[in-house]
Backbone of each chain as nested JSON, in Angstrom:
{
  "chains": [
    {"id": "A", "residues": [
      {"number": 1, "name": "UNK", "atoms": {"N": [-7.295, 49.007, 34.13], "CA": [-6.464, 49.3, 32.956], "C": [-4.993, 49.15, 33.307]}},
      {"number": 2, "name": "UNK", "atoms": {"N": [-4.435, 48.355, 32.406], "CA": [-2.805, 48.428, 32.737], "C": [-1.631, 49.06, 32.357]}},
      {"number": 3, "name": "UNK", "atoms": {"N": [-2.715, 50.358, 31.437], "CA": [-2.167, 51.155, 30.972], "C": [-0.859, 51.323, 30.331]}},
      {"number": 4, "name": "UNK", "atoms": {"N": [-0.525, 49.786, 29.597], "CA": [0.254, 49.649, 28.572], "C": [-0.435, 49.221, 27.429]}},
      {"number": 5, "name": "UNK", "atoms": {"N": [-0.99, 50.194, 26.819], "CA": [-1.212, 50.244, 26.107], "C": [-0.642, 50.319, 24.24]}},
      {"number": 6, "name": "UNK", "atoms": {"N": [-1.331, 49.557, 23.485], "CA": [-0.353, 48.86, 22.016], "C": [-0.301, 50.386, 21.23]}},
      {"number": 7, "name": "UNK", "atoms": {"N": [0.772, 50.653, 20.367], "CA": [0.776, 51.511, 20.052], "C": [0.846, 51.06, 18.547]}},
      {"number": 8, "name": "UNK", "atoms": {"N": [0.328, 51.547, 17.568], "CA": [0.186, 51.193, 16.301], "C": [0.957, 51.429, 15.699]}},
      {"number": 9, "name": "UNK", "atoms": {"N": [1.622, 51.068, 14.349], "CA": [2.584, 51.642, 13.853], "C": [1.803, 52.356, 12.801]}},
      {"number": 10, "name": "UNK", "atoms": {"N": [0.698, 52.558, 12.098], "CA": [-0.232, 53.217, 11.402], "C": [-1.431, 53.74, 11.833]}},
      {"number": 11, "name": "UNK", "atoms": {"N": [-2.123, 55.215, 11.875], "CA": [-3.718, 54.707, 12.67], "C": [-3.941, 56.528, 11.998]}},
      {"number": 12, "name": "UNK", "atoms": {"N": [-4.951, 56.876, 11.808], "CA": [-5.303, 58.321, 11.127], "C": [-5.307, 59.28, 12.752]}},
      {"number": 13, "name": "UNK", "atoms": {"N": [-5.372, 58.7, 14.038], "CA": [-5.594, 59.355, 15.192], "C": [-3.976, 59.285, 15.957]}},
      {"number": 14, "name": "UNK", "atoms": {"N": [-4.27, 60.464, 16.449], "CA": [-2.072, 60.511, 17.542], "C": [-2.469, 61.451, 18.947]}},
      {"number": 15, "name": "UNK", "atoms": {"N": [-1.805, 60.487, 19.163], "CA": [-1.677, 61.108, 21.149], "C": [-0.538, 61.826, 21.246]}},
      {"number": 16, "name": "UNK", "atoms": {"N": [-0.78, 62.991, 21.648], "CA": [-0.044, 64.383, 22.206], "C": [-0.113, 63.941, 23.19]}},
      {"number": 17, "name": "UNK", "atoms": {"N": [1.366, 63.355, 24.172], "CA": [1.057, 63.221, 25.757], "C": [1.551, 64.024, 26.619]}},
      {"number": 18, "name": "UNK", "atoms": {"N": [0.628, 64.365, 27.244], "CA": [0.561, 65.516, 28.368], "C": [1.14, 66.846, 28.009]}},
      {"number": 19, "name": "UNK", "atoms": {"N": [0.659, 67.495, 26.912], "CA": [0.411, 68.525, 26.21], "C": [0.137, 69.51, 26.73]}},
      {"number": 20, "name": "UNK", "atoms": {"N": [-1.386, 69.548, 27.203], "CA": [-1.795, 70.619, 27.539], "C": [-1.515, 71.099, 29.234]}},
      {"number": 21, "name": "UNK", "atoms": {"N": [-1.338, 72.117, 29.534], "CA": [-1.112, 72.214, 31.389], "C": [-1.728, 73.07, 31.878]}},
      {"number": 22, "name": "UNK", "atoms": {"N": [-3.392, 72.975, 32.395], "CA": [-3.461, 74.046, 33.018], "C": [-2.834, 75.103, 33.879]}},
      {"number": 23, "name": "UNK", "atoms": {"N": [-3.51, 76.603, 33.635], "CA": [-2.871, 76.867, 34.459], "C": [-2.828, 76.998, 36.325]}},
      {"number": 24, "name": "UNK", "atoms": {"N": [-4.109, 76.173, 36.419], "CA": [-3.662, 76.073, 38.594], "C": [-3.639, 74.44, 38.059]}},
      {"number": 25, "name": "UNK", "atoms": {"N": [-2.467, 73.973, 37.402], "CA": [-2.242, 72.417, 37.701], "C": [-1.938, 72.475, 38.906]}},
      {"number": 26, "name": "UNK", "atoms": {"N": [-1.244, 72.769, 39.441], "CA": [-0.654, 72.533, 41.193], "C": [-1.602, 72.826, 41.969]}},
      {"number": 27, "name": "UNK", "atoms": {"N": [-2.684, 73.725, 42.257], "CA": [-3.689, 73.381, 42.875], "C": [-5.313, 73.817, 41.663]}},
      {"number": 28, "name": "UNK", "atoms": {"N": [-6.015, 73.624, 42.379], "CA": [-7.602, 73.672, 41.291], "C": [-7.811, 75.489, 42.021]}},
      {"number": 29, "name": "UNK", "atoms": {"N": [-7.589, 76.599, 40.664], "CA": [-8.693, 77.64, 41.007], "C": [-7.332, 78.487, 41.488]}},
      {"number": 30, "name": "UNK", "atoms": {"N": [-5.733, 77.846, 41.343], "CA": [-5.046, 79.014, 42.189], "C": [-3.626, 78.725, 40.876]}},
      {"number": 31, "name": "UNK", "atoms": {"N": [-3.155, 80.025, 40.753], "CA": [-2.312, 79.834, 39.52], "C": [-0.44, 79.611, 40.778]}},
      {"number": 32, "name": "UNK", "atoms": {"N": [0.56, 79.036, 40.038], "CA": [1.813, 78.712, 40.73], "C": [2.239, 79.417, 41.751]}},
      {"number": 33, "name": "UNK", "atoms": {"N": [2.086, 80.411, 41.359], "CA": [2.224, 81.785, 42.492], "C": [1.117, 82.018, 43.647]}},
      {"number": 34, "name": "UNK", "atoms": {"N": [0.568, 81.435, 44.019], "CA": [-0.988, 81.046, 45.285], "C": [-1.823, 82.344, 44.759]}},
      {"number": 35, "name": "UNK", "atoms": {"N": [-1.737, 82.334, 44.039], "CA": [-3.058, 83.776, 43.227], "C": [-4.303, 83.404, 42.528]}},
      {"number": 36, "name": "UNK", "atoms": {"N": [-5.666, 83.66, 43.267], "CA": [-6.342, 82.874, 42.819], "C": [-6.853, 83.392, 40.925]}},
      {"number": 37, "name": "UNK", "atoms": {"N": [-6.87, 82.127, 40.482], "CA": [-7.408, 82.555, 38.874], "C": [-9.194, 82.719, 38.795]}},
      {"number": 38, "name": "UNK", "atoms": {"N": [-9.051, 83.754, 38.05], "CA": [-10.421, 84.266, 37.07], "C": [-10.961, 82.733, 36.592]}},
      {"number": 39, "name": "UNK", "atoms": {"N": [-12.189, 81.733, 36.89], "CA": [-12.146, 81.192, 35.691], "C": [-12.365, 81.411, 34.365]}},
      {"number": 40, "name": "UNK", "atoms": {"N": [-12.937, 82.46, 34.364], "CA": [-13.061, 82.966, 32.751], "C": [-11.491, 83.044, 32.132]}},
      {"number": 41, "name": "UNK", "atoms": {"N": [-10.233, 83.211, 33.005], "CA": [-8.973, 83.281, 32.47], "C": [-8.786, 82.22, 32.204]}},
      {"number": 42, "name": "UNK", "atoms": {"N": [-9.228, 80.69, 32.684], "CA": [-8.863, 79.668, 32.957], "C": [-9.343, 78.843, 31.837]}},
      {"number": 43, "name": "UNK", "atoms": {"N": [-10.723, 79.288, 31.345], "CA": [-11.039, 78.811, 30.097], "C": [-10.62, 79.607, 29.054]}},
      {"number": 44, "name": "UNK", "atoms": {"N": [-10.29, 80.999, 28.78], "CA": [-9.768, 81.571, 27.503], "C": [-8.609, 80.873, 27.273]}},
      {"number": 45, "name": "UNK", "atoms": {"N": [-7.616, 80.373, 28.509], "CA": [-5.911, 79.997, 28.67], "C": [-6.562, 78.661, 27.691]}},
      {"number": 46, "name": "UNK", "atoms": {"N": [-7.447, 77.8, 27.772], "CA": [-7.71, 76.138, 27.254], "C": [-8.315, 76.701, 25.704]}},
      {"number": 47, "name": "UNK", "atoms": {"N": [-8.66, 77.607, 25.436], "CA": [-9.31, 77.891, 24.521], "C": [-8.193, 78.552, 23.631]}},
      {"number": 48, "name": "UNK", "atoms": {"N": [-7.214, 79.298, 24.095], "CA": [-5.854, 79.709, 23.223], "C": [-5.214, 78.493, 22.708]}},
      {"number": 49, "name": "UNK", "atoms": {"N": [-4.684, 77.41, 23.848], "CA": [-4.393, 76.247, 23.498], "C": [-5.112, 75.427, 22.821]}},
      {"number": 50, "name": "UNK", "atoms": {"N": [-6.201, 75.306, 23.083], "CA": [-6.698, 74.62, 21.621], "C": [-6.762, 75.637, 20.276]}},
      {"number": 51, "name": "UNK", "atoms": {"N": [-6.987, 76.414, 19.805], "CA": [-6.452, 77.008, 18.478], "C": [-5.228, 77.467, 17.884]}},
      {"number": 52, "name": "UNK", "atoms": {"N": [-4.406, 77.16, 18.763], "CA": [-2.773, 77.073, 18.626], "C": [-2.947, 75.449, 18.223]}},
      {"number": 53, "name": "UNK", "atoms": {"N": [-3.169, 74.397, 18.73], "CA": [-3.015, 73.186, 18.07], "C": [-4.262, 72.99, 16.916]}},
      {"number": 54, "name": "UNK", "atoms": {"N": [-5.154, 73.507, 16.884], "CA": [-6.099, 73.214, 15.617], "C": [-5.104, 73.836, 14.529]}},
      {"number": 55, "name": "UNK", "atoms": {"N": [-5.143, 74.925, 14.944], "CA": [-4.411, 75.699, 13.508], "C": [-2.664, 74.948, 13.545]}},
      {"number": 56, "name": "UNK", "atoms": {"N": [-2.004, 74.74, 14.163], "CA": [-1.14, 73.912, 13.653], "C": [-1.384, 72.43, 12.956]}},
      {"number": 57, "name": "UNK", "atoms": {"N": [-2.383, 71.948, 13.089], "CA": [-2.089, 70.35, 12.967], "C": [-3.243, 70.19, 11.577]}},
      {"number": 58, "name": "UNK", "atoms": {"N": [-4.05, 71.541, 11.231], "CA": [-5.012, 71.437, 10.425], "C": [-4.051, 71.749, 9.27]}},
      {"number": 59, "name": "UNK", "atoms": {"N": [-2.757, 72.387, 8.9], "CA": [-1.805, 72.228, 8.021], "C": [-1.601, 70.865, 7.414]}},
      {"number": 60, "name": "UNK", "atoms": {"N": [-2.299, 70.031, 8.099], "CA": [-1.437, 68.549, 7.779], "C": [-2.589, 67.553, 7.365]}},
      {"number": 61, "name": "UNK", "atoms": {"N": [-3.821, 68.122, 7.451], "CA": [-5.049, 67.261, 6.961], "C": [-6.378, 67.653, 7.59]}},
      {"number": 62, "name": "UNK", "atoms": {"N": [-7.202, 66.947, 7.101], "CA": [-8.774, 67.422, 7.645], "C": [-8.432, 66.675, 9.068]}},
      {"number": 63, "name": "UNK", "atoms": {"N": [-8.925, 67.225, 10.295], "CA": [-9.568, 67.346, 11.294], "C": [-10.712, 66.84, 11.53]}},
      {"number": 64, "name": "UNK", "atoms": {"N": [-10.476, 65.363, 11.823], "CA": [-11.911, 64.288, 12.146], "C": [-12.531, 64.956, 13.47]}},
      {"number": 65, "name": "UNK", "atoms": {"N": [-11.309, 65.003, 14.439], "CA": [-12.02, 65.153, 15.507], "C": [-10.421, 65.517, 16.84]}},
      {"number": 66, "name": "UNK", "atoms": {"N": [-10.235, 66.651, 17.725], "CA": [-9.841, 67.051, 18.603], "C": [-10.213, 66.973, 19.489]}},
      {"number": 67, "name": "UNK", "atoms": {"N": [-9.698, 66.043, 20.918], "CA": [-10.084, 65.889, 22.121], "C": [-8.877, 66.586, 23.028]}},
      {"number": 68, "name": "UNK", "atoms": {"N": [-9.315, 67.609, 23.826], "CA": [-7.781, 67.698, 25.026], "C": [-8.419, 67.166, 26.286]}},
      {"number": 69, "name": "UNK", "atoms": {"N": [-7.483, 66.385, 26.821], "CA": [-7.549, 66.298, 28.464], "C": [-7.588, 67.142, 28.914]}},
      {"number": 70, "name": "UNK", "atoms": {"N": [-8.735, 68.151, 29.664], "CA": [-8.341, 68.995, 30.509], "C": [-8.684, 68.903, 32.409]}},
      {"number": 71, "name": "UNK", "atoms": {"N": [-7.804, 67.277, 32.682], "CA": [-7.85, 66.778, 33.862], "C": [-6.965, 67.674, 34.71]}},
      {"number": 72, "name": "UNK", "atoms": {"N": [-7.358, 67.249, 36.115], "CA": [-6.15, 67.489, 37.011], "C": [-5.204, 66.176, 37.776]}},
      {"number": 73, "name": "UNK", "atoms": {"N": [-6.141, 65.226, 37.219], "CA": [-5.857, 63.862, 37.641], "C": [-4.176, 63.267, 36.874]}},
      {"number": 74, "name": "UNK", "atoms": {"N": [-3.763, 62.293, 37.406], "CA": [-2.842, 62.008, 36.967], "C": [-2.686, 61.478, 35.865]}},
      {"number": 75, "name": "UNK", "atoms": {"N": [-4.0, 60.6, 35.421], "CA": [-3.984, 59.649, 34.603], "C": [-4.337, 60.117, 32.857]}},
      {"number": 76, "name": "UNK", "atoms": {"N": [-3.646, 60.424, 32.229], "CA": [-3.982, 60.963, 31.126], "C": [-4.098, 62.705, 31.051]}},
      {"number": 77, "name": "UNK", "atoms": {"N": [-3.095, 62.659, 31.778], "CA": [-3.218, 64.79, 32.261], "C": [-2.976, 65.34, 30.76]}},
      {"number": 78, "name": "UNK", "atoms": {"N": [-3.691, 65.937, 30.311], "CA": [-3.105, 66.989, 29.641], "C": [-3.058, 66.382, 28.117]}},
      {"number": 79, "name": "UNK", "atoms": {"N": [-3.357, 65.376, 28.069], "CA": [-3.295, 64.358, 26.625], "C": [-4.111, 65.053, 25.559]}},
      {"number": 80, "name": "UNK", "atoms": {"N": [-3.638, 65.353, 24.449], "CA": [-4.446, 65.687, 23.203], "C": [-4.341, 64.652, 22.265]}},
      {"number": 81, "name": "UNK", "atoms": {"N": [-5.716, 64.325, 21.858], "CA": [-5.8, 63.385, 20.991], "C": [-6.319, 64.146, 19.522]}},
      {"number": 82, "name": "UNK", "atoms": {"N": [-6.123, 63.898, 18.415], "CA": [-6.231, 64.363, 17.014], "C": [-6.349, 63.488, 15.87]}},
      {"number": 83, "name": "UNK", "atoms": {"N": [-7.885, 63.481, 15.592], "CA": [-8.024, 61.908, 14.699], "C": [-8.17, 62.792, 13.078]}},
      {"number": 84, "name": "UNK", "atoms": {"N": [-7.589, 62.294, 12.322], "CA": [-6.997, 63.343, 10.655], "C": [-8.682, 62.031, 10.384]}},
      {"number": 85, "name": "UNK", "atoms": {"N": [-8.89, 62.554, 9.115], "CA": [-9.563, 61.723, 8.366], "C": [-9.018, 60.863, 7.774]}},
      {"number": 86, "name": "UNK", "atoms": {"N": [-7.774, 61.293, 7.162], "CA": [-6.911, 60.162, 6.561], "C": [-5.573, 59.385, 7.659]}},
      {"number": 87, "name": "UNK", "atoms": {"N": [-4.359, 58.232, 7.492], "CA": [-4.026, 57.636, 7.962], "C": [-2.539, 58.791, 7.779]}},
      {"number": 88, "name": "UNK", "atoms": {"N": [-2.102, 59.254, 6.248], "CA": [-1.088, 59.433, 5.961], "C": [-1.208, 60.757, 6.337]}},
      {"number": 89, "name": "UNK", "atoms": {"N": [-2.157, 61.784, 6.765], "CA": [-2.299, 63.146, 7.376], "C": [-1.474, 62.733, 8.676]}},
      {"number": 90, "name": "UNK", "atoms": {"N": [-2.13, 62.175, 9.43], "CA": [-1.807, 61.405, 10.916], "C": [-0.151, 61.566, 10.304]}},
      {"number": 91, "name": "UNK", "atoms": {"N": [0.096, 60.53, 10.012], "CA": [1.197, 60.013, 9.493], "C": [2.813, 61.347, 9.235]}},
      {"number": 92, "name": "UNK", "atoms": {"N": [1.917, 62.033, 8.374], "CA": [2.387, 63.632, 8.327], "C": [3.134, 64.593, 9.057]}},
      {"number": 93, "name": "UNK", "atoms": {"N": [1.605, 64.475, 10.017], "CA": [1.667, 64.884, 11.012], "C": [2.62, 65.212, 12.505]}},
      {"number": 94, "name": "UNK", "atoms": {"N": [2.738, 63.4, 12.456], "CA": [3.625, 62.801, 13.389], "C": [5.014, 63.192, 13.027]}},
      {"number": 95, "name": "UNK", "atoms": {"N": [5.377, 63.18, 12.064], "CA": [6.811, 63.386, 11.433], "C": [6.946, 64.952, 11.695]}},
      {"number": 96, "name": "UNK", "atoms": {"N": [6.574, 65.634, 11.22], "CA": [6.352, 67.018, 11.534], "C": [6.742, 68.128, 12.846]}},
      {"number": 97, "name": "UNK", "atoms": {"N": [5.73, 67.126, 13.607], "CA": [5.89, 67.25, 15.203], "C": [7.302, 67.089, 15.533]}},
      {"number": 98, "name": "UNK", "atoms": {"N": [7.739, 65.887, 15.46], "CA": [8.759, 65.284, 16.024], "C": [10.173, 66.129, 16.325]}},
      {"number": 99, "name": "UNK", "atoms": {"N": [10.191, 65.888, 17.663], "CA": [11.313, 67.13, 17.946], "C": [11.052, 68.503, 17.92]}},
      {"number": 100, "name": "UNK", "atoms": {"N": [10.123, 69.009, 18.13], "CA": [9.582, 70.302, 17.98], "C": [9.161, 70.574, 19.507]}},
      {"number": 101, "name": "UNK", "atoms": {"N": [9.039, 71.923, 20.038], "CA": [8.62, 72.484, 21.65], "C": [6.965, 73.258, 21.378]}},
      {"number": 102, "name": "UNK", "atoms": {"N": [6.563, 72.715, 22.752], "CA": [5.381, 73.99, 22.417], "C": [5.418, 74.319, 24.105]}},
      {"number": 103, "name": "UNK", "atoms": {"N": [5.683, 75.628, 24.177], "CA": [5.75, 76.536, 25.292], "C": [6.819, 75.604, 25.853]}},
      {"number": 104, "name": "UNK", "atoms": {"N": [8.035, 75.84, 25.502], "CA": [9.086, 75.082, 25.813], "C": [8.803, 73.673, 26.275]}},
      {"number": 105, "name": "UNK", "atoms": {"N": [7.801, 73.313, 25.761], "CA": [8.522, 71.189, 26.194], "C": [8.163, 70.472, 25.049]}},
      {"number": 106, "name": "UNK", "atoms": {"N": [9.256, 69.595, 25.05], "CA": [8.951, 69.06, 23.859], "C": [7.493, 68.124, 23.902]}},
      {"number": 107, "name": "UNK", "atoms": {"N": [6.962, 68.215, 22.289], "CA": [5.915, 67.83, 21.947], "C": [6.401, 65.983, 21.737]}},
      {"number": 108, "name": "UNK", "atoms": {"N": [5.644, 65.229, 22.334], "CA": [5.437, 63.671, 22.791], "C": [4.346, 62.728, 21.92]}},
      {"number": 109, "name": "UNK", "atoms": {"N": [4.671, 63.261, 20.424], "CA": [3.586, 62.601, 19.625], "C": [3.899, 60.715, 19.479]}},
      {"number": 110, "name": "UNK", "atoms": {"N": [2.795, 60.47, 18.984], "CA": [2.761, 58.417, 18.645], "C": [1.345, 58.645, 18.144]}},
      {"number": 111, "name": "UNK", "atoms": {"N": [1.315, 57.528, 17.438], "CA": [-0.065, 57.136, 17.052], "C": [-0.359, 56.166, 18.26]}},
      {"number": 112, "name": "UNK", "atoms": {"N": [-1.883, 56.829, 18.183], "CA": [-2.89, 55.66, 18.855], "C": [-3.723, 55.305, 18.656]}},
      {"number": 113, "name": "UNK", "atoms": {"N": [-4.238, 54.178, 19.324], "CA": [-5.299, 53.22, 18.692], "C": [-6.438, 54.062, 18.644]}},
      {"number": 114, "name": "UNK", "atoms": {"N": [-7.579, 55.066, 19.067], "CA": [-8.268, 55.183, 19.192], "C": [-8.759, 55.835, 17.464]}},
      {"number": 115, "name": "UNK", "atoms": {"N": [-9.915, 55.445, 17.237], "CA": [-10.605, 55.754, 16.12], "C": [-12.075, 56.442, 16.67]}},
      {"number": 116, "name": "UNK", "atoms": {"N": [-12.785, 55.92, 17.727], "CA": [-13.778, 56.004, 17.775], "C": [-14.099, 56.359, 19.339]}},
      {"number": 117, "name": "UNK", "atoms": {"N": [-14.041, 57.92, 19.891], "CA": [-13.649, 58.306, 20.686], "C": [-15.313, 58.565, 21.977]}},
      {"number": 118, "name": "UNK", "atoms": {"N": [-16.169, 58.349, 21.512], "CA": [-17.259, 57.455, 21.763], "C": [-16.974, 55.9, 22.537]}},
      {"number": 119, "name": "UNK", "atoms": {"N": [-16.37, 55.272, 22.346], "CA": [-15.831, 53.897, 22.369], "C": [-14.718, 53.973, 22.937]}},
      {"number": 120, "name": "UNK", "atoms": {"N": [-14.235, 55.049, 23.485], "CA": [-12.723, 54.652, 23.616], "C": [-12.963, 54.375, 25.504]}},
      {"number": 121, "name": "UNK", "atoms": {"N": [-12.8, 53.328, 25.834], "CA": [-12.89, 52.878, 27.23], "C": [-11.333, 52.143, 27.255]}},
      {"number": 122, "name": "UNK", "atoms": {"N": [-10.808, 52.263, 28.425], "CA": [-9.688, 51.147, 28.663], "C": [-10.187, 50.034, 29.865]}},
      {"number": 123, "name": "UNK", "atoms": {"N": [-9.733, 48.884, 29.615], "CA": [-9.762, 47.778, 30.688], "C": [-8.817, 47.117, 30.71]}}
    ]},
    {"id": "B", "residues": [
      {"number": 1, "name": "UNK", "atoms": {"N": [-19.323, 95.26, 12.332], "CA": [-17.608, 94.333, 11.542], "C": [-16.812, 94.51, 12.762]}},
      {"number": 2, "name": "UNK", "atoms": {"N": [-16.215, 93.179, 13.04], "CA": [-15.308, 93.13, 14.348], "C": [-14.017, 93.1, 13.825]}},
      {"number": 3, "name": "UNK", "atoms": {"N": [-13.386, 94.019, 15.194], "CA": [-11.819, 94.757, 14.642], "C": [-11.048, 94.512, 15.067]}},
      {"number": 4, "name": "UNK", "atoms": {"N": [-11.429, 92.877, 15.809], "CA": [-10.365, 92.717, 16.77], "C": [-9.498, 91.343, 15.969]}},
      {"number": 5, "name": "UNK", "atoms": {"N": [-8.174, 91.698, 16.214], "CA": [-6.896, 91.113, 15.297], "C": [-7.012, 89.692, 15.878]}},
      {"number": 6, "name": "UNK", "atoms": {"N": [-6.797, 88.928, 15.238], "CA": [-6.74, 87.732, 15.296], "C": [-5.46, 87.032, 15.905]}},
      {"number": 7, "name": "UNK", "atoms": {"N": [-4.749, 87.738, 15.548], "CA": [-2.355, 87.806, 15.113], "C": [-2.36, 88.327, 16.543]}},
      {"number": 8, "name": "UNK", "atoms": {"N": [-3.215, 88.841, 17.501], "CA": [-1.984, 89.309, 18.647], "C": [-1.425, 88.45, 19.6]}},
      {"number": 9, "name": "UNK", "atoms": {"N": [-2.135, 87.009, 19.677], "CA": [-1.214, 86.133, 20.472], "C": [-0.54, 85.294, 19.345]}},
      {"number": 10, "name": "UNK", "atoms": {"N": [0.842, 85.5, 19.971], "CA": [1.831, 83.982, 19.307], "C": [1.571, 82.602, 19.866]}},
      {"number": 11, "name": "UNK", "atoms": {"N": [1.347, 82.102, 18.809], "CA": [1.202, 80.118, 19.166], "C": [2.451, 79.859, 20.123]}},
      {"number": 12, "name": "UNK", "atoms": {"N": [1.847, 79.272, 21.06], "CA": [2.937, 78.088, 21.928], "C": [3.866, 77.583, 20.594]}},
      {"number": 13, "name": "UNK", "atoms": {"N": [3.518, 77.184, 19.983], "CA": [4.767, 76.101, 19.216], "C": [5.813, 76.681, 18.652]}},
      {"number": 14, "name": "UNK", "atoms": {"N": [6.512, 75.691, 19.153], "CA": [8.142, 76.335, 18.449], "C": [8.767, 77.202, 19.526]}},
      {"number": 15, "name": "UNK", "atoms": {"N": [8.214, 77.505, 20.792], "CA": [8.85, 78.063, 21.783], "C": [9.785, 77.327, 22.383]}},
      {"number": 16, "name": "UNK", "atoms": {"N": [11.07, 77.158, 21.975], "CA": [12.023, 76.177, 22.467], "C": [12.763, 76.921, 24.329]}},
      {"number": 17, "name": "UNK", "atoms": {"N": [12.819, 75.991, 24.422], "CA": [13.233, 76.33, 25.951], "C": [14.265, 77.17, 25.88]}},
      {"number": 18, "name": "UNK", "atoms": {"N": [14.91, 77.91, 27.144], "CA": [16.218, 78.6, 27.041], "C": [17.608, 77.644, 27.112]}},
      {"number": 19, "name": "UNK", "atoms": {"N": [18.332, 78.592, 26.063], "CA": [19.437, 77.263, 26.203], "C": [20.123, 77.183, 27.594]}},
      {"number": 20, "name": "UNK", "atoms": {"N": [20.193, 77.565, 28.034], "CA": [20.5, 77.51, 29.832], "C": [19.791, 76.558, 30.0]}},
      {"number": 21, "name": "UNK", "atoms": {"N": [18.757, 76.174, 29.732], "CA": [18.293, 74.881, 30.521], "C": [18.185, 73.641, 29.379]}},
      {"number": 22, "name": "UNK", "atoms": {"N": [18.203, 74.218, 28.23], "CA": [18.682, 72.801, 27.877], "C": [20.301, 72.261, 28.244]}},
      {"number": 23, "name": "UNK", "atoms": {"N": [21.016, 72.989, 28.188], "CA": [22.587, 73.187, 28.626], "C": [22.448, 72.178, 29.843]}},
      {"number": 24, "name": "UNK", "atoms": {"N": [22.012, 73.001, 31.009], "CA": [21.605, 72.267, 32.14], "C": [20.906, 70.709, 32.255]}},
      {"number": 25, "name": "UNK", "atoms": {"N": [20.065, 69.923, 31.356], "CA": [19.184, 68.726, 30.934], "C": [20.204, 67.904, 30.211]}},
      {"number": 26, "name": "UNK", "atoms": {"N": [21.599, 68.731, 29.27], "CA": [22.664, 67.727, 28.711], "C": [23.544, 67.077, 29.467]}},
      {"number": 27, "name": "UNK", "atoms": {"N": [23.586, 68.375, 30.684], "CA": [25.349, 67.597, 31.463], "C": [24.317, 66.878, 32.502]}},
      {"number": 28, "name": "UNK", "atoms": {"N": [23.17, 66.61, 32.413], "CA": [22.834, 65.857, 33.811], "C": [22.503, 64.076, 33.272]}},
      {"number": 29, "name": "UNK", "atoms": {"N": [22.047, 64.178, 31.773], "CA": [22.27, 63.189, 30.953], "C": [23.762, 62.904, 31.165]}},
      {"number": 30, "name": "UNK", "atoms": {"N": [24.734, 63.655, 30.603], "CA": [26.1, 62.988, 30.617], "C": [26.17, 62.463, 31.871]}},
      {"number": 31, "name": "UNK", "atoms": {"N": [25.85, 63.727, 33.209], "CA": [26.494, 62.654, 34.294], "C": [25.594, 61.47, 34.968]}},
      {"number": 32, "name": "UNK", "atoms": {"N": [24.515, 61.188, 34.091], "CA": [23.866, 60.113, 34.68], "C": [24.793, 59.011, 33.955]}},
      {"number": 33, "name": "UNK", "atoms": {"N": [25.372, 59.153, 32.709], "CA": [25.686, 58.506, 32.119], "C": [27.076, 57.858, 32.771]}},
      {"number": 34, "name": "UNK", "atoms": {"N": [28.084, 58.513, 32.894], "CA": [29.505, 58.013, 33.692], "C": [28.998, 57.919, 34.944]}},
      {"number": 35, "name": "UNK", "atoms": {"N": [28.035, 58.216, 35.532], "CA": [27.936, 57.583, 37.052], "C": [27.287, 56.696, 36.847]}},
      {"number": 36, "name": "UNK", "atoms": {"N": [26.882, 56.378, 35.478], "CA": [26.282, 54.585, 35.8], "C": [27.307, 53.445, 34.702]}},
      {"number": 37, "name": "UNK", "atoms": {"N": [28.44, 54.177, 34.386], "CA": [29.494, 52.991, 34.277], "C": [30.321, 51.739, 35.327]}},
      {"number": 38, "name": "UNK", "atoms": {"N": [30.878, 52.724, 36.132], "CA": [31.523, 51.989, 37.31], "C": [30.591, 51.118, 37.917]}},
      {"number": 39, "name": "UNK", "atoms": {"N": [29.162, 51.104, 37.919], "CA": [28.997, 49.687, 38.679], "C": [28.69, 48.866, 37.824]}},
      {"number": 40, "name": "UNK", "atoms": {"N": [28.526, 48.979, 36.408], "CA": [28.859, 47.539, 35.888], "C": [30.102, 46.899, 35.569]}},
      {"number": 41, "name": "UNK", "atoms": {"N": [31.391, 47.277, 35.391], "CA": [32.683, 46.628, 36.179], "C": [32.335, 45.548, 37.548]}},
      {"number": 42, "name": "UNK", "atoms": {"N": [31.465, 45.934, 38.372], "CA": [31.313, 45.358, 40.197], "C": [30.561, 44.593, 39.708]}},
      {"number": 43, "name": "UNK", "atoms": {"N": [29.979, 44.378, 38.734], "CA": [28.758, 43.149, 38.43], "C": [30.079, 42.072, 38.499]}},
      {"number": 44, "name": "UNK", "atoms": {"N": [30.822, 42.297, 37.935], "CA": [31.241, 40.803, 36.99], "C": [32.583, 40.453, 38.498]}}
    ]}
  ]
}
């Protein structure tokens, strides 16, 4: 993958990039401070973050479908993807976002190609 | 019937950083900015 990837200027689906951050991103199982995490803390922390973005972004249209990255890898860290049913929800959406913080950093919305997240392979 | 509040965590969004550090993220923009004038004068 050459990971330049086309960015649409219309599409009902938008990439949140690198959104979400666990919390032992810096190491797996240990939070910034070398303290090891609960995983049960570790999934409630991914599970707050996702209903902080459902319930924000469901303001703006039906909710086809919510994917978060919850990698530690480099490649797509933290990416939330959000496919609206409609194009102009998306669309909405994006405008909305724009320039806005979540847990102080700014939010990195675009539409992207993906529709069919089943299918979504890069090469 | 469950009694537990829904409202006690605040959403991440809209938590804008402290202005101390955005303060800090402007002047490092500015000075990337005048420290990358003077070498295009040396181009030409």
């Amino acid at each position: 993958c050459s990971r330049l990837h086309n960015r649409p200027s219309i599409s009902p689906t938008l990439l949140l990039s690198n959104m979400y951050q666990r919390p032992d991103m810096i190491t797996p199982g240990v939070d910034p401070q070398g303290q090891p995490l609960d995983p049960r803390k570790i999934q409630q922390h991914f599970e707050d973050f996702y209903e902080d973005i459902f319930t924000e972004l469901a303001k703006f249209g039906e909710i086809e479908s919510l994917n978060v990255c919850d990698n530690l890898a480099d490649h797509m860290i933290g990416n939330v993807y959000v496919q609206f049913r409609e194009e102009d929800q998306a669309a909405k959406a994006l405008h909305a976002l724009h320039g806005r913080f979540y847990n102080a950093r700014p939010i990195i919305a675009d539409f992207s190609p993906v529709t069919d997240f089943r299918e979504a392979t890069c090469r | 019937s469950r009694s537990r509040s829904k409202s006690k965590r605040t959403s991440g969004f809209d938590m804008a950083p402290p202005a101390s550090a955005m303060l800090a993220g402007a002047s490092a923009v500015a000075g990337q900015i005048t420290g990358a004038n003077p070498a295009i004068p040396g181009m030409f």
